[in-house]
C-alpha positions in Angstrom: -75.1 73.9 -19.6 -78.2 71.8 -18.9 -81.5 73.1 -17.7 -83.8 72.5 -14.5 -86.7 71.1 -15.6 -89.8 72.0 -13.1 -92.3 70.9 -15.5 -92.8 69.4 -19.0 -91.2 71.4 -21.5 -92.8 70.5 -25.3 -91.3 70.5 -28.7 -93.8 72.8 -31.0 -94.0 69.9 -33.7 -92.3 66.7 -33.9 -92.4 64.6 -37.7 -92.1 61.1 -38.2 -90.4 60.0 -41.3 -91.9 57.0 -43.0 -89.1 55.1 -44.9 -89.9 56.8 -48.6 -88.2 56.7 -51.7 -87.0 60.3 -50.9 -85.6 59.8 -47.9 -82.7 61.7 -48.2 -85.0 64.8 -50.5 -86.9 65.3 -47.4 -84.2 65.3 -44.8 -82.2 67.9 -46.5 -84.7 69.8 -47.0 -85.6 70.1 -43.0 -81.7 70.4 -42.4 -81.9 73.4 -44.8 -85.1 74.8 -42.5 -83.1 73.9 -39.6 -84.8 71.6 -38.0 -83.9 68.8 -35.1 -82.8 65.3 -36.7 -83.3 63.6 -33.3 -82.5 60.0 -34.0 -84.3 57.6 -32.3 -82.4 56.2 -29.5 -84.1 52.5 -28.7 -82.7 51.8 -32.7 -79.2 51.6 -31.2 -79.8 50.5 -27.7 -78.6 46.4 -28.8 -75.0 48.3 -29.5 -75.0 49.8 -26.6 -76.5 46.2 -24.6 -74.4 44.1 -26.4 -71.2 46.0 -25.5 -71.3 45.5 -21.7 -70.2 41.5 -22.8 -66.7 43.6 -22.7 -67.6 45.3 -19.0 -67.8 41.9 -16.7 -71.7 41.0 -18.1 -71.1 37.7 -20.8 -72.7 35.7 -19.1 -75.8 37.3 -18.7 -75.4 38.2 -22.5 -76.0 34.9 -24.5 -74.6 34.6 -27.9 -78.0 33.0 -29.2 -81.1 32.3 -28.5 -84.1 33.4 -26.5 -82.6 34.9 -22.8 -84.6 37.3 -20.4 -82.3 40.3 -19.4 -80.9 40.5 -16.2 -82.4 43.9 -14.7 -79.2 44.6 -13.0 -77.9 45.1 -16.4 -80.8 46.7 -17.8 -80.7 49.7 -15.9 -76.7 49.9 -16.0 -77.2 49.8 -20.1 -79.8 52.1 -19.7 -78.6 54.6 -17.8 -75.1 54.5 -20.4 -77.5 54.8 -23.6 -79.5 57.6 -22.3 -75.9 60.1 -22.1 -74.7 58.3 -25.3 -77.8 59.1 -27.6 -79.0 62.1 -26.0 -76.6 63.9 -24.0 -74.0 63.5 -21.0 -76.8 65.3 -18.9 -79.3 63.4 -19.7 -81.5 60.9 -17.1 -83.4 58.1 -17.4 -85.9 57.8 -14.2 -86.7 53.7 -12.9 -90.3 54.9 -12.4 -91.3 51.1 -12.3 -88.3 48.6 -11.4 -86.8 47.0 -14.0 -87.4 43.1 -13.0 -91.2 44.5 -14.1 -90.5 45.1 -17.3 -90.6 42.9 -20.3 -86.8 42.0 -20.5 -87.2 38.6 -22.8 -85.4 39.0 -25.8 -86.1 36.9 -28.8 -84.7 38.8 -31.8 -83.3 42.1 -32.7 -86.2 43.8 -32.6 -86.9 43.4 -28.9 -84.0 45.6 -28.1 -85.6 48.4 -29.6 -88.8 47.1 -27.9 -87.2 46.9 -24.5 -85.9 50.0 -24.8 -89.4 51.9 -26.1 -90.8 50.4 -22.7 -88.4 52.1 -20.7 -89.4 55.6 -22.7 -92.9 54.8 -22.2 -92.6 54.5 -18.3 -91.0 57.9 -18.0 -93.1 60.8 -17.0 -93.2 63.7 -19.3 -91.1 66.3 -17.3 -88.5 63.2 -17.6 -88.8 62.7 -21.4 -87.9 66.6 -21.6 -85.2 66.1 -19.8 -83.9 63.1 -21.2 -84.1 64.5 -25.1 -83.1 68.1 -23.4 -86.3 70.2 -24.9 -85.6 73.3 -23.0 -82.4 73.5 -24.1 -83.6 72.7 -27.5 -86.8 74.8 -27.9 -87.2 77.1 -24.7 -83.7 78.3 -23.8 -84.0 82.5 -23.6 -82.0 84.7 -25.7 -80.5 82.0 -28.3 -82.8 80.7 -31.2 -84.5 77.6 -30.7 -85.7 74.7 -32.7 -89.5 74.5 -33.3 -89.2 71.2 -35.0 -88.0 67.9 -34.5 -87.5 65.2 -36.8 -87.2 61.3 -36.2 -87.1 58.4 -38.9 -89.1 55.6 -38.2 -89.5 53.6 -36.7 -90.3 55.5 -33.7 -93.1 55.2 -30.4 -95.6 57.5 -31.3 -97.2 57.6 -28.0 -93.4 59.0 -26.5 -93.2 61.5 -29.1 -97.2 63.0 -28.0 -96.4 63.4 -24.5 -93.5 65.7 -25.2 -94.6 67.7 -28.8 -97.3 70.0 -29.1 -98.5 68.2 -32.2 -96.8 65.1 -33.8 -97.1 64.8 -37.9 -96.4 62.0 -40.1 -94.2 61.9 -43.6 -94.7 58.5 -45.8 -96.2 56.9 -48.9 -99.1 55.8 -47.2 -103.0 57.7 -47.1 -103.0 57.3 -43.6 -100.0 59.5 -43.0 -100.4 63.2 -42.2 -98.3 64.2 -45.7 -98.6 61.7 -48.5 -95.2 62.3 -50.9 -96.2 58.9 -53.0 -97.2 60.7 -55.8 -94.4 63.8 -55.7 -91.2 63.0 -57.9 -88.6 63.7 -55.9 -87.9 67.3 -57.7 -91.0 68.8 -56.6 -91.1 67.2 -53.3 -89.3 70.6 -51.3 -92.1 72.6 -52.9 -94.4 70.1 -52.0 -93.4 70.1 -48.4 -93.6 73.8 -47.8 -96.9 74.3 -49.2 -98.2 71.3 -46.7 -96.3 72.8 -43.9 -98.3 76.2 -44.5 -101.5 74.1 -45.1 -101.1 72.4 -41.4 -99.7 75.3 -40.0 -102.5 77.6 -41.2 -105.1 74.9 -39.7 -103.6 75.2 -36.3 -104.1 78.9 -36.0 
């Protein structure tokens, strides 16, 4: 049963997951604290596009090269991916039109990119709604998550208007928690005694 969102509703801490060599270490270890693996939905947004050459769009859907989406289409897609990736109640708000937005694509990668856009224009009681946090994290009497999870790549600036505080996993110093020099056996133990070093900062 979906929620009525009045205002925006935030997840407690939200990680990004560098691609490292122990990827799968560190997920299973946040499956095991039961956190959220939200994937990210603008990584699958070209299946979702691509299929509508089936639904009366080919034409607008060019085989190759460089085309500009038809914003017709856009929001159609759109709309679909939203209640694919994230749930049959969720709803993506046209804040700004969609012939505004930056619809040429030129490679794979603008799908995702087209798609982050969209995310960005969304106001933050949207964004909760779309990636259902109060039914995630607030809902009364049932235990809720108090951490998300997303592998990268990700918008960063989507993720800090809907989480309390957004931390970063890689191999890389400028990442939140540094596992480059952790074999992957002592990464879990690792990873619990950073949590309780951020955690015990925030207090």
């Amino acid at each position: 049963m979906s929620m009525f969102y009045y205002k925006t509703m935030k997840v407690p801490m939200w990680i990004i997951l560098n691609k490292t060599q122990k990827q799968n270490t560190i997920l299973k270890w946040f499956q095991e604290a039961e956190a959220n693996l939200q994937p990210w939905p603008s990584a699958t947004f070209k299946d979702t596009l691509l299929a509508f050459r089936n639904k009366g769009w080919r034409k607008f859907l060019p085989t190759d090269g460089e085309y500009v989406l038809n914003p017709q289409l856009l929001a159609v897609a759109a709309t679909e991916h939203v209640k694919k990736t994230l749930g049959v109640t969720s709803q993506i708000a046209f804040r700004v039109p969609t012939h505004h937005a930056n619809r040429t694509i030129t490679n794979d990668d603008s799908y995702a990119r087209v798609f982050d856009d969209l995310l960005l224009n969304q106001a933050g009681i949207n964004l909760s709604q779309m990636f259902q946090v109060g039914e995630k994290c607030h809902r009364e009497g049932r235990k809720n998550y108090s951490l998300f999870v997303t592998e990268a790549p990700c918008n960063r600036n989507v993720l800090t208007s809907i989480a309390d505080r957004v931390i970063t996993i890689g191999e890389t110093d400028d990442c939140d928690i540094n596992v480059s020099k952790v074999n992957a056996k002592e990464t879990p133990k690792f990873l619990e005694r950073s949590f309780q070093e951020l955690l015990s900062h925030q207090i």
